[in-house]
C-alpha positions in Angstrom: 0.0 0.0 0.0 3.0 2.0 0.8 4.5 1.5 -2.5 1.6 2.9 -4.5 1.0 6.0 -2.8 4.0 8.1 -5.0 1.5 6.1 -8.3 -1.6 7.8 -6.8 -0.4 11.3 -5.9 1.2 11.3 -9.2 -2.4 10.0 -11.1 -3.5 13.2 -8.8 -1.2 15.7 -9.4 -0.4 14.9 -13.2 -3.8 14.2 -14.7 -3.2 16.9 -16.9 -4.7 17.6 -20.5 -5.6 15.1 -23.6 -5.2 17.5 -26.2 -3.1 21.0 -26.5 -3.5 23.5 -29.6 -0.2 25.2 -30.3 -0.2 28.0 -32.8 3.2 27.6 -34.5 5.6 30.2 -35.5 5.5 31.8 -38.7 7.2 29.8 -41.5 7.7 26.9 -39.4 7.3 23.1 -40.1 4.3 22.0 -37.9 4.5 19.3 -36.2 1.7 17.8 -34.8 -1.6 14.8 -34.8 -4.0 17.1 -36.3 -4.1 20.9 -37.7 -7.3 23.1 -38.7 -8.0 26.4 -38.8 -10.5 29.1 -37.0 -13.4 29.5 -38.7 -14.5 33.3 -39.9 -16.9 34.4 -42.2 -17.3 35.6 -46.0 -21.0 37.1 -47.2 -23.3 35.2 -50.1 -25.2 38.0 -51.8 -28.2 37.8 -53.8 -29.7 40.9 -55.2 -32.9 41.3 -56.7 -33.5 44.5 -58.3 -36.8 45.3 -59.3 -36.9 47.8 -62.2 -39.7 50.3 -64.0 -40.2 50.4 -67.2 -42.4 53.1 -68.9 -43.4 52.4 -72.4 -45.7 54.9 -75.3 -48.5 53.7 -77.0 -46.1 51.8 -79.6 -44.9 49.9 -76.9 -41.8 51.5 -76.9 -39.5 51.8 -73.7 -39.4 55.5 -72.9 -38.0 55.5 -69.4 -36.6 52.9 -67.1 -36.0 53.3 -63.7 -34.7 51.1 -59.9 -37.6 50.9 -57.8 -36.2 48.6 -55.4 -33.3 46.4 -54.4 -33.7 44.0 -52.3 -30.6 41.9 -50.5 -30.5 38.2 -49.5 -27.4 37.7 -47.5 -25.5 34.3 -45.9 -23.0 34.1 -43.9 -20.7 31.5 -44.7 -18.0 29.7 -42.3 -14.9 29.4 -43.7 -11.3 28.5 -42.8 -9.2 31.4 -41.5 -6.0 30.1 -43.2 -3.7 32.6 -41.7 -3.6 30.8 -38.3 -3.1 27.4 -38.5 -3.5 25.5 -35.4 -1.3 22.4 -34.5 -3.5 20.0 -32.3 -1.1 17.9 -30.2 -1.9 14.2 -28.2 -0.5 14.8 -24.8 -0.2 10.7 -23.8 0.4 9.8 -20.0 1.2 6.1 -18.7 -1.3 5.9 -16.2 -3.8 6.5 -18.7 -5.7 4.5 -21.5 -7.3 7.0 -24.2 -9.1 6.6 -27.3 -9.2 9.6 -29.5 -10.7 10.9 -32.6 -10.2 14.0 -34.6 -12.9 15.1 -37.2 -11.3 17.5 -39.6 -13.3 18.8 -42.5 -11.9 19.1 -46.4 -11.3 22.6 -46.0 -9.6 22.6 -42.2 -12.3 23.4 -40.2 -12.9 21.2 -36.9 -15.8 19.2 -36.7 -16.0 17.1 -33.9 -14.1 15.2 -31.4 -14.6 12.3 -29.6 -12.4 11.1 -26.4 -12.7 7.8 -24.8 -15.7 7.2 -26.7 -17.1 5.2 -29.4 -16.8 7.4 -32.6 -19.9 9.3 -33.1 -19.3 12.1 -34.6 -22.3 13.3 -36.3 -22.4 14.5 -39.9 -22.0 17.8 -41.4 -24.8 20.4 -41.2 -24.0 23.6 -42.8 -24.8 27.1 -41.0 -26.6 29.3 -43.0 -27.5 32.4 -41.3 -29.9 34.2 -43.2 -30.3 38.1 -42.8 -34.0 39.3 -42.9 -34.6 40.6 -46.9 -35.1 44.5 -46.2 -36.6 46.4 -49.0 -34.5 49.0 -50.2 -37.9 52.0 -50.9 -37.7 55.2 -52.8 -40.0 57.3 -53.7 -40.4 57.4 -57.1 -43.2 58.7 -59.5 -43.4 57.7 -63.4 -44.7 59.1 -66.3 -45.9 62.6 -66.7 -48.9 64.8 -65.4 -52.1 64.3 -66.6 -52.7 65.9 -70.3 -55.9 66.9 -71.5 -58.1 64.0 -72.7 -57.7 63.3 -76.4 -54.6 64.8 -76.9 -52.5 63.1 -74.1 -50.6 60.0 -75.5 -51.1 56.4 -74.0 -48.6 55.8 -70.9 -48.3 52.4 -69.5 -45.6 51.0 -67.1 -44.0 47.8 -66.5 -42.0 45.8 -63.3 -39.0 43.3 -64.4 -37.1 41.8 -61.7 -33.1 40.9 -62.2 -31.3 39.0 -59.6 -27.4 38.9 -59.4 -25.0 36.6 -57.1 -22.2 38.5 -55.5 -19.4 37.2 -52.8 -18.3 39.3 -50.0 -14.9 38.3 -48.9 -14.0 38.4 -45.6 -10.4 40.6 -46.6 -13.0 43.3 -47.6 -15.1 43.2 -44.4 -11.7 43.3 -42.1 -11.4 46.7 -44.5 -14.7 48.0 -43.5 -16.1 48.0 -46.7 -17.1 46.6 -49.9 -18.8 48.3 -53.1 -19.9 46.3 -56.2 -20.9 47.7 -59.4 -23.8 46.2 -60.8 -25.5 48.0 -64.6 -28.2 46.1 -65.6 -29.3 46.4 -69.4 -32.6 47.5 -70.8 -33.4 46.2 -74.0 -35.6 48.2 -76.7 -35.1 51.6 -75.0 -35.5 54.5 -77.2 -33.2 56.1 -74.5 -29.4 57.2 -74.7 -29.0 55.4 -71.2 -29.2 51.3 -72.1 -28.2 50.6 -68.5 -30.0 51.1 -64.8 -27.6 51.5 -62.6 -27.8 48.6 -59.8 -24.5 49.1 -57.8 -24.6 49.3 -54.2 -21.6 49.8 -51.2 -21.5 47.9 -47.9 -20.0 49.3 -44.7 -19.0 47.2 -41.9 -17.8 48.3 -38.5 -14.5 48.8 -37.8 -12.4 45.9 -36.0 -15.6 43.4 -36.7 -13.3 40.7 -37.9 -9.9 41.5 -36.0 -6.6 39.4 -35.7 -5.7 36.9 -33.2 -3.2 38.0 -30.7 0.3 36.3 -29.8 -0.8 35.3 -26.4 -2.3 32.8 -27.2 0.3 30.9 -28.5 -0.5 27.2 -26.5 -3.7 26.6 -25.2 -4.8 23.4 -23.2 -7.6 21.8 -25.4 -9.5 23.0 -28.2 -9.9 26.6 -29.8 -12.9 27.7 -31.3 -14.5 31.4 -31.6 -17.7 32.5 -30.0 -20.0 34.2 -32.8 -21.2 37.7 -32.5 -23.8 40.8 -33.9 -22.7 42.7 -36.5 -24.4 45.4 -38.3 -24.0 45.7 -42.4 -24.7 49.1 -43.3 -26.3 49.5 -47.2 -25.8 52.4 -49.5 -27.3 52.2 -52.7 -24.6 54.0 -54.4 -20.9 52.7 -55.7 -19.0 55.2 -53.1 -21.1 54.3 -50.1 -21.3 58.3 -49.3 -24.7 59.5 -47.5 -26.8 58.2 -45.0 -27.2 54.5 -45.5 -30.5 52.7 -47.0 -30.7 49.9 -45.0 -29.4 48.0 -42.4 -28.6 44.2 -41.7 -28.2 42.4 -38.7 -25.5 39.0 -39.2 -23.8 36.6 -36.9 -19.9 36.3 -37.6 -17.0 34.8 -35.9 -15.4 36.7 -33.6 -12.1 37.1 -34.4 -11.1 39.0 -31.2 -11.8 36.2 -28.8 -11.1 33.0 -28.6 -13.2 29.8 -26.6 -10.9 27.3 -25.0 -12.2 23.8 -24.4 -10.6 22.0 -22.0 -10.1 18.1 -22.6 -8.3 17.0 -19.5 -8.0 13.4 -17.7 -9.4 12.9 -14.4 -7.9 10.6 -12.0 -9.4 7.4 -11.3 -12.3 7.2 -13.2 -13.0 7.0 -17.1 -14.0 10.5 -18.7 -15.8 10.7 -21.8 -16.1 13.8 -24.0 -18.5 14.0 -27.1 -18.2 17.3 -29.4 -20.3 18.6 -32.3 -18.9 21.4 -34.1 -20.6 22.8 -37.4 -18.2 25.0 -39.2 -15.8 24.9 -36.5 -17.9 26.1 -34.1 -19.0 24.2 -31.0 -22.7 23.1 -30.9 -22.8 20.3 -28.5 -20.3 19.0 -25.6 -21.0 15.8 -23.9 -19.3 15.3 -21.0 -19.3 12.1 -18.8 -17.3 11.8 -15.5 -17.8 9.8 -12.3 -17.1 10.7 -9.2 -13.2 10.9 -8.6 -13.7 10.2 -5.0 -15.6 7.7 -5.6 -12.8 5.9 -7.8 -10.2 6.8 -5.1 -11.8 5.2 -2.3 -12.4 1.8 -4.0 -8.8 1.9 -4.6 -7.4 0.7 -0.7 -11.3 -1.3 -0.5 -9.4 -3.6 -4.0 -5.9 -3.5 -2.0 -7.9 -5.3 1.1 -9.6 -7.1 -0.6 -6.9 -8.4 -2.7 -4.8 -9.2 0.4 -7.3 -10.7 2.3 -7.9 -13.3 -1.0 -4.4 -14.1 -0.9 -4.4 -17.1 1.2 -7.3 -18.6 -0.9 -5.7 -17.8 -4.2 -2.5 -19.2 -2.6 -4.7 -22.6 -2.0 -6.2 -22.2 -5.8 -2.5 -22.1 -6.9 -1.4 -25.1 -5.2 -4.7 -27.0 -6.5 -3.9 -25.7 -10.1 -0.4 -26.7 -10.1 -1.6 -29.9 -8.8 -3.8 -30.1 -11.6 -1.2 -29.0 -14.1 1.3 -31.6 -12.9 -1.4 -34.3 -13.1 -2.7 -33.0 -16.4 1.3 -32.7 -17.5 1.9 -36.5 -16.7 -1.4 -37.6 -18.1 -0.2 -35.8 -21.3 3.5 -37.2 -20.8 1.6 -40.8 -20.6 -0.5 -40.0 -23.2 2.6 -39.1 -25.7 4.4 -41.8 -24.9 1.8 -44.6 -25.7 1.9 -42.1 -29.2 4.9 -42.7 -29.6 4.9 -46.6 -28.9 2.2 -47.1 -30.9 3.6 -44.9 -34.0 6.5 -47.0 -33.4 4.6 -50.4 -33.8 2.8 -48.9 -37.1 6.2 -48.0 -38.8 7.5 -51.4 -38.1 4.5 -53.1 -39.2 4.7 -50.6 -42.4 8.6 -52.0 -43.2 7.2 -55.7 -42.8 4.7 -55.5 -44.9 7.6 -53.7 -47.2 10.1 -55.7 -46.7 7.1 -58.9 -48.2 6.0 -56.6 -50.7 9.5 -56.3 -51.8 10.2 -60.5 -51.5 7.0 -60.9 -53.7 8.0 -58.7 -56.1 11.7 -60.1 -56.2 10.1 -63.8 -56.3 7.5 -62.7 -59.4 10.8 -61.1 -61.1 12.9 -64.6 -61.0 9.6 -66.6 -62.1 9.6 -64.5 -64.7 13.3 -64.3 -65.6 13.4 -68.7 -65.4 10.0 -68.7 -67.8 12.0 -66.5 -69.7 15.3 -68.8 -70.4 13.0 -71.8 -70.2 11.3 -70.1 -73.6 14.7 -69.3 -75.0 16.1 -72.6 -74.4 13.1 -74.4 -75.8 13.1 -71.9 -78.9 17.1 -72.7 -79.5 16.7 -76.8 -79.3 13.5 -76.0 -82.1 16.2 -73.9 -84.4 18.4 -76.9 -84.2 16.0 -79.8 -85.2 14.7 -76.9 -87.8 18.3 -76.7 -88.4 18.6 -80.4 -88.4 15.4 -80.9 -90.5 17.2 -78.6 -93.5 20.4 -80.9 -93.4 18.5 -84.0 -93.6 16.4 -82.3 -96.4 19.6 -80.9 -98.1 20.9 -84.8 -97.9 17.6 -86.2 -99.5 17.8 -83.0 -102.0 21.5 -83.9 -103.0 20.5 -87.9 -103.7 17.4 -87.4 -105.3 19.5 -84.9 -107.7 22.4 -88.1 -108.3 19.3 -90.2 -109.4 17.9 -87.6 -111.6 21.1 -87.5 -113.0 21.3 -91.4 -113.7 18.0 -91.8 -115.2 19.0 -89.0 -116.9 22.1 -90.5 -118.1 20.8 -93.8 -118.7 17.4 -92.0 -120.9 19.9 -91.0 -123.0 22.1 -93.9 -123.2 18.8 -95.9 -124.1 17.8 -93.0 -126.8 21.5 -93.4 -128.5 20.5 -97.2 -128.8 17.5 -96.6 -130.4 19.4 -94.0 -132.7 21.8 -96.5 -133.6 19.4 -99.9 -133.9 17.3 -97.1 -136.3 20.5 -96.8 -138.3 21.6 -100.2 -139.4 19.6 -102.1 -142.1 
């Protein structure tokens, strides 16, 4: 007991954080588990421009004028590239953590789950969506009445034209942003083709600012709160006068920063769950026991484990018992293996060693059969042999007859040749 105390007032004092984020040093390799960014904001811009058209009695465009202008703005989250943030594992032996890091595609954080089962839920994009203000002002078309008869026919028209336009956030650090918009007029018997659209934004000053150097570690994660800011409207390209309109937005704010911690706690398993949409925190789940709880079962599993020792001292014996039985059971068991693998390999040359004799007998059958044939077709070669020289024998006396008779036909013909000849 005395021996783990240093262990627990370590696991005490040195519980310390999962997770740091370090904001390296300019032009400096980053070295870390995980980097993304801040998130700050850039504008989506729809205008809709709703336009007046006066036309004669031939249907020809005499006049056109803006009536209105009307602005649909989102904000949009996006990474703030010029601070990139190194997001560091801080391990410790006395503890067992499972961590994952949900980074989007363009840097910003998205979740992160500690000690936990991944559930980091999927991506749902922020849109903030400024009320649509109508831009009014007063305007009056066509002219005063004329006399009946004489006056010419006056009608008038609305056409609506809508334009997308991108508000960086560069521009609304600067405080402003002006974009020129001429819309054309087709068939206009006018000089002036174009209405002139263009409008100029104002932002406050400071309303995205710069993070400071002080912050340059931070235990946990960073993340930046969102706050108010007014977009001032001036329908004109060098924002000069009193404004038209006003819009109300959320943005990042740039001049603060929100530290999450992530930090261990002794004795006891602590679970975090984030949700982060656009890099901004929506949802922290935080499980954590009591720690005092976990400490004081700690010397209740010492006693407990001491007082068990004679009985698992008892269980040892009995298992080694049962090992050393079980060994020379297994011993007994491989040795009858062995004798009777031993009985089977010298049955296997046996019935090789006969398998072998039968073979060896077939072959010298064989081979006797053979010279037994050879033998009996020599001693028929030489009675064939014998059988020519009695028939050459016969062949030679039958030819010394043929020549006698021949000799003596002949003999007997001269006779008869000479008897003819005497009278």
């Amino acid at each position: 007991m005395v021996v783990l105390v240093p262990w627990i007032a370590n696991a005490i004092i040195n519980k310390g954080s999962i997770v740091i984020s370090v904001r390296p040093e300019e032009n400096k390799n980053i070295v870390a588990d995980q980097v993304y960014y801040l998130p700050t904001a850039q504008l989506q811009i729809r205008a809709t421009a709703r336009v007046v058209l006066t036309k004669d009695s031939a249907n020809t465009i005499t006049a056109a004028q803006l009536n209105d202008l009307v602005l649909s703005t989102t904000v949009q989250m996006i990474p703030d590239s010029r601070y990139p943030i190194a997001l560091k594992y801080c391990p410790n032996i006395f503890s067992n953590d499972d961590l994952t890091f949900s980074i989007s595609a363009t840097g910003l954080l998205e979740g992160i789950n500690v000690s936990s089962e991944d559930r980091v839920a999927a991506i749902i994009t922020q849109i903030t969506d400024a009320p649509k203000d109508t831009l009014s002002a007063v305007h009056q078309v066509g002219a005063q009445a004329a006399m009946a008869g004489d006056a010419p026919i006056i009608t008038t028209e609305t056409k609506e034209f809508t334009s997308d336009f991108m508000i960086l956030n560069d521009e609304i650090r600067a405080g402003k942003a002006s974009r020129r918009w001429m819309i054309p007029i087709d068939g206009t018997t006018l000089n002036a083709t174009f209405v002139n659209a263009s409008f100029t934004l104002k932002f406050p000053s400071g309303v995205l600012g710069t993070l400071t150097g002080a912050d340059q570690k931070v235990d946990g994660i960073l993340t930046r709160p969102l706050k108010t800011m007014i977009m001032e409207v001036f329908r004109n390209i060098d924002g000069s006068g009193d404004p038209d309109a006003k819009y109300q937005l959320m943005v990042p704010d740039e001049d603060r920063l929100i530290a999450i911690p992530v930090a261990r706690g002794a004795f006891i398993k602590k679970v975090y769950g984030m949700k982060m949409t656009n890099g901004t925190l929506t949802e922290n789940v935080i499980n954590k026991p009591s720690q005092v709880e976990g400490f004081v079962g700690i010397p209740i599993k010492i006693a407990k484990a001491i007082a068990t020792i004679p009985s698992y001292l008892l269980q040892f014996r009995i298992e080694t018992t049962n090992r050393v039985t079980a060994f020379e059971t297994s011993r007994q068991n491989l040795a009858k293996a062995q004798l009777q693998n031993q009985k089977d390999l010298i049955n296997r040359e046996a019935e090789l060693i006969k398998a072998e004799a039968e073979a060896q007998k077939t072959r010298v059958t064989a081979e006797t059969d053979m010279v037994k044939s050879k033998l009996d077709a020599e001693k028929t070669l030489i009675e064939a042999k014998k059988d020519i020289i009695t028939a050459n024998k016969d062949l030679e006396i039958a030819k010394k007859d043929w020549e006698n008779a021949k000799t003596e036909l002949q003999d007997l013909l001269k006779k008869i040749e000479d008897a003819k000849k005497k009278p």
